[in-house]
N, C-alpha and C positions, 0 to 999 in steps of 0.2 A: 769388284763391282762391274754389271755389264756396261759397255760401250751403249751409251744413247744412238738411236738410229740419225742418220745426217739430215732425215726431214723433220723429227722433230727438235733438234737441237734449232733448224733454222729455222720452224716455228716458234718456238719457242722466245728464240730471238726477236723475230719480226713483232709477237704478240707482248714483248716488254716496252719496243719501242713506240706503241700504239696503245697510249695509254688512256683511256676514257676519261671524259670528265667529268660524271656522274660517278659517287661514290655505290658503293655494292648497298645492297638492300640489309638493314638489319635483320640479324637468324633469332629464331622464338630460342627462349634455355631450350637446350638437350634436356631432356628426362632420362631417367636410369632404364637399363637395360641395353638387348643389345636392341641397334637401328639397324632397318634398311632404306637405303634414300630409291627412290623411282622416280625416275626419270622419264618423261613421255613428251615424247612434240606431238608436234602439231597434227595430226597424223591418225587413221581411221580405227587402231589397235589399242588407245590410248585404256580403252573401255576394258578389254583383255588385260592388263598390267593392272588396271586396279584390282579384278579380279581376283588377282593370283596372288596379289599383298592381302585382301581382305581374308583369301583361304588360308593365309600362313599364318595371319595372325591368328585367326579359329582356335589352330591348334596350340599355339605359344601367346598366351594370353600378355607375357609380359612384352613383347614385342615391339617395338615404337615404329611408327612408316612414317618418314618425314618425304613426301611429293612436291613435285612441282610439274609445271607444263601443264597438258593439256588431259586432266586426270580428276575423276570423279572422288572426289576425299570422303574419307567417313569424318565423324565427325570429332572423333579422337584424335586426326592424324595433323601431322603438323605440315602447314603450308610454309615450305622456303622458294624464293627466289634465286637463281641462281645465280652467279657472278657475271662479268666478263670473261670471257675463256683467256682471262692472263694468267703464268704460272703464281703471280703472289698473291693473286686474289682466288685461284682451284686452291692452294695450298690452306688458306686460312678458312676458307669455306669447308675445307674436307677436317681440318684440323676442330673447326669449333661441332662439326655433326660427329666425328669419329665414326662413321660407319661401318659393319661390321659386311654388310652385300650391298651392292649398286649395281641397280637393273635398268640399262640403257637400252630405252623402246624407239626407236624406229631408226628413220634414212641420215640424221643428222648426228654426223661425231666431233667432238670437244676433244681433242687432245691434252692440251693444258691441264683439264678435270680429271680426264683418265691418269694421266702421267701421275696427278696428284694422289688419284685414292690407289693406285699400284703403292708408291712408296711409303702409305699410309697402311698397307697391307690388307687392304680391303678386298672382298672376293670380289669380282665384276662379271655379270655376264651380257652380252648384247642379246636383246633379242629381237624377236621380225623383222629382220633383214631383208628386204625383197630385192628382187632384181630391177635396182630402177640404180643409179649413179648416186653417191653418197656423197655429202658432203659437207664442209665445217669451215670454220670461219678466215681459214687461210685466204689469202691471193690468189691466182692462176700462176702467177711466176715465181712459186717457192714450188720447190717440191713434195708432192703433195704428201699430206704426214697421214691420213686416214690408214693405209694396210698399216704402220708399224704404231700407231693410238691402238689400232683391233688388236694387234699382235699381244697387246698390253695385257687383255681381257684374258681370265679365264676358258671359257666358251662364248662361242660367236653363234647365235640358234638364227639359221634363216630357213625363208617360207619354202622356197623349195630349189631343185636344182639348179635352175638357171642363176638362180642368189647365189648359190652355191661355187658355180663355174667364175660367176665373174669378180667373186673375192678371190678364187685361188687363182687367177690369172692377176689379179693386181699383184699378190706375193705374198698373200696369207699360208700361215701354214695348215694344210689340209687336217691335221689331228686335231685342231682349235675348232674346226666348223662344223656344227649341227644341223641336220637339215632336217626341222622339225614339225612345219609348217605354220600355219599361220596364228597368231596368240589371241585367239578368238575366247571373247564370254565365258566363264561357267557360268550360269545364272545358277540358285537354287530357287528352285521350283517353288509358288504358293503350296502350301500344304490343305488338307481337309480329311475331314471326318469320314472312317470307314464306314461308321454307320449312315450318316449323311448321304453320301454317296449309295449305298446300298437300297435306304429308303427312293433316294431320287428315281435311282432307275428302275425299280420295283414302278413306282406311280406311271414314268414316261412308259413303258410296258413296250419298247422296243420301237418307240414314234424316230419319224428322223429328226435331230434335232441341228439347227446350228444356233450361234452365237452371237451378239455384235456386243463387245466390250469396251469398257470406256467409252460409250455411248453420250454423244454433245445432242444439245438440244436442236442445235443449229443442222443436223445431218439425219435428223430421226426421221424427217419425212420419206426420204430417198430411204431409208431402210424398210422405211412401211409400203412403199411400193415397192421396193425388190422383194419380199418378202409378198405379198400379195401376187407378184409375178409369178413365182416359184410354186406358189399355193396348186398352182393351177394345174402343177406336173405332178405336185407331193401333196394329196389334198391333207396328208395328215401334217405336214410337216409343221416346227413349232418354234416360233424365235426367242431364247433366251435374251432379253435385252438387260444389259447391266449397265446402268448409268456412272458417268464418271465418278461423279460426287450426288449429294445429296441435294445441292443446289441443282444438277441437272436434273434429277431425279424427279423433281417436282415439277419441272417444265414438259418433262418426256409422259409424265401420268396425265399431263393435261392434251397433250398432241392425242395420246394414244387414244384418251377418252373421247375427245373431238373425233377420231377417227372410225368409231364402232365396232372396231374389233376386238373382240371377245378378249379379254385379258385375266391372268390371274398374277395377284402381287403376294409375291413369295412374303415378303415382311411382314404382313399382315394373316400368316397363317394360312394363305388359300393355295392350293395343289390342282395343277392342269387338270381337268377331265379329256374327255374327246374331243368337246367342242372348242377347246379353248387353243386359241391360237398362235398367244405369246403369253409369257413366265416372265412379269418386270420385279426388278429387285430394286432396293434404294443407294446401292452400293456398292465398291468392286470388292467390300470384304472376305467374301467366300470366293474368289476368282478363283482357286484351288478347285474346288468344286464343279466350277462352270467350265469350264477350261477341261476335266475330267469328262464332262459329262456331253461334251459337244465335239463331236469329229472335225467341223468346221465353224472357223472362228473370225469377223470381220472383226480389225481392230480400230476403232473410230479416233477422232480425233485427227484424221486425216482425210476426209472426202471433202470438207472445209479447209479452208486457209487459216493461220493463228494458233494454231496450239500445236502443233511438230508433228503430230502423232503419237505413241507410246510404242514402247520396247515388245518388241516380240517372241524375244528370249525365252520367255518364261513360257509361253503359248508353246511354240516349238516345243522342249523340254516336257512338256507334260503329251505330245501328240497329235497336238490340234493344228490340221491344215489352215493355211491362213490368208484370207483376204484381206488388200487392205486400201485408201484412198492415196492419191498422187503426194498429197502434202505430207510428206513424211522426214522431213530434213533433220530431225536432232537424231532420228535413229535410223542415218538412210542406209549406214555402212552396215548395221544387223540385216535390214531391208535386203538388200543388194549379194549378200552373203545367200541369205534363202532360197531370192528367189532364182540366182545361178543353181542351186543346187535341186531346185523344184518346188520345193518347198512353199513356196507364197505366191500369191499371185494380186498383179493391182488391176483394181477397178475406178474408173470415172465418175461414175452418176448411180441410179437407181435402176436404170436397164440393163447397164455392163456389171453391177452387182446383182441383180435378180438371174440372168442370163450364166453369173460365175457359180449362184447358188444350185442353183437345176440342175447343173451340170454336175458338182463335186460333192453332192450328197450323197452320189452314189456311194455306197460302201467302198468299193475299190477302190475310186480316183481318189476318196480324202486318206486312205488310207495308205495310196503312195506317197501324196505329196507330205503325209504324219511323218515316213519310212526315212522322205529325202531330209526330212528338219531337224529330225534324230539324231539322222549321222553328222549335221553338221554341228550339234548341240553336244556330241561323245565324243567327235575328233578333238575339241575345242579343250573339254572336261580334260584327256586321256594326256594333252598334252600339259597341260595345267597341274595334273595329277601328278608327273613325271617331275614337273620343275619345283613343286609343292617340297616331295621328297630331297630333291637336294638342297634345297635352301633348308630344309629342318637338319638337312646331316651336317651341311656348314655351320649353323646355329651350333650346333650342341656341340659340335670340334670347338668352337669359338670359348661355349662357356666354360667347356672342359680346359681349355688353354688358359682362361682366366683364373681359374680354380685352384691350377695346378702350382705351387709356393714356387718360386725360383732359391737352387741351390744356393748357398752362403761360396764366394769365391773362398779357398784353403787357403 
């Protein structure tokens, strides 16, 4: 048997003597098959880890994800709580899920938990590790048990070298650390109709067009003057507006009407001519389509306060450079990810969004900020794709080891 390392044996110690007095959260039954528990704090990648559990299950349908922290569930997966990071309460937690992988996402590490699914023989891998100081529920005057908990894992996947450097300076061993970069989104894309699409752009016959999605009632004015602004440079140019829901829908046909510009409503059968100067739908259903069909795409729900904004993943992913308003906080870290990369860009009101439109309809500018969204929507994919594959090669070692009778002793 290996020698426990001296930080965590005196964690381990310290975390028995420091007993809580709040009993652990009851665990939902295990279901059959094999698990993987995912783990996510608090933390901007949370969105990435769901990700990569919903691509694994795709292909291993029998698959259980039991989550916790700060993680988008589907709605099959099971929500657990996780314990106190004390060794008797990691052990009976790891003991009642049996987990067969445990994907620990960000800056905070649990020793107790790890210590627990190693001896449980659980695969572990950490991932996005960034270069910021780690750390876990110890003291400052124990020694700190974080390098010899990692030591525990599998593979350590961090975002890039500088995470790199200052885990193998703590005392990690360098053949454990992945330097993978960041565990961003796959989104899959809305889908639509080849022929759909073929007829659209056959009628717009080469007009510029752009977009405003998820369109609030509250923000349509500012879009009808930036959009009236922009007219002025692009006299052909043509705003698909797609309203959020169908409730806005009917408030945005009424501004629009109020407004006098020439409109045609896709739902009802009628196809832009020349003179027409927006294309309203009742719905984001065919977003697949509009998103295809628009180089440049404002996403609403953000030039207003109240509603977060919406995810831009999917926009990216299919091409479409992206404007978008200040109020964007439940998807600021997709946000923030773009617009580093070029990808996005924010606007204030109806003049700094008229002023972004004029400007990025050109063919080429929406067509690099498409280029910069791509890669950051492939890098994401490519690495997701990577870890996709070894969680199915661990799976199938797993079932093949379950399968396999054990000898009768002679």
């Amino acid at each position: 048997m290996a020698v426990r390392p001296l930080s965590l044996t005196a964690y381990a110690a310290w975390a028995r003597s420091h007993a809580a007095s709040d009993q652990p959260a009851p665990l939902p039954p295990r279901p059959p098959g094999p698990l993987i528990l995912a783990v996510g704090a608090e933390h901007r990648r949370s969105r990435g880890l769901s990700s990569l559990c919903a691509r694994v299950q795709q292909t291993s349908p029998d698959l259980v994800i039991a989550c916790t922290g700060n993680i988008r569930a589907e709605d099959d997966w099971l929500s657990v709580t996780l314990p106190a990071d004390r060794p008797a309460d990691a052990e009976r937690f790891v003991s009642a899920l049996s987990p067969d992988i445990a994907l620990l996402c960000g800056q905070t590490v649990r020793p107790a938990l790890i210590a627990a699914l190693r001896a449980h023989g659980t695969h572990i891998l950490a991932l996005d590790i960034g270069d910021a100081p780690l750390d876990s529920p110890a003291p400052r005057w124990l020694p700190d048990p974080v390098p010899a908990a990692l030591a525990l894992c599998d593979a350590v996947h961090v975002i890039d070298q500088s995470a790199a450097r200052r885990l193998r300076r703590a005392g990690l061993p360098a053949d454990m650390i992945r330097t993978s970069g960041p565990l961003n989104e796959a989104p899959v894309p809305p889908d639509c109709a080849d022929a759909a699409l073929e007829e659209l752009s056959a009628t717009l016959s080469g007009r510029p067009v752009w977009l405003a999605a998820h369109l609030r009632a509250s923000e349509t004015g500012d879009v009808l003057r930036a959009h009236s602004r922009a007219v002025r440079l692009s006299h052909r140019l043509l705003l698909i507006a797609v309203p959020h829901n169908s409730e806005e829908a009917t408030a945005i046909d009424a501004i629009i009407a109020a407004s006098g510009i020439r409109c045609a409503r896709w739902d009802n059968g009628e196809l832009p001519d020349d003179n027409t100067q927006i294309l309203l739908t009742e719905g984001p259903e065919e977003l697949g389509l509009w998103y295809r069909a628009a180089p440049l795409g404002f996403l609403g729900g953000s030039l207003v306060p109240g509603y977060g904004g919406h995810d831009p993943l999917s926009a990216a992913a299919l091409g479409t450079a992206i404007l978008y308003g200040p109020n964007v906080g439940r998807h600021l870290d997709a946000y923030s990810a773009l617009v580093a990369a070029g990808a996005a860009r924010i606007v204030r009101d109806a003049d700094s969004l008229g002023t972004a439109v004029s400007h990025l309809i050109a063919p080429d500018q929406a067509a690099s900020m498409a280029m910069a969204g791509w890669t950051v929507i492939s890098d994401g994919a490519a690495l997701t794709d990577r870890l996709v594959t070894e969680l199915l090669d661990v799976l199938d070692r797993s079932r093949t080891a379950a399968e396999t009778p054990r000898s009768e002793p002679s």
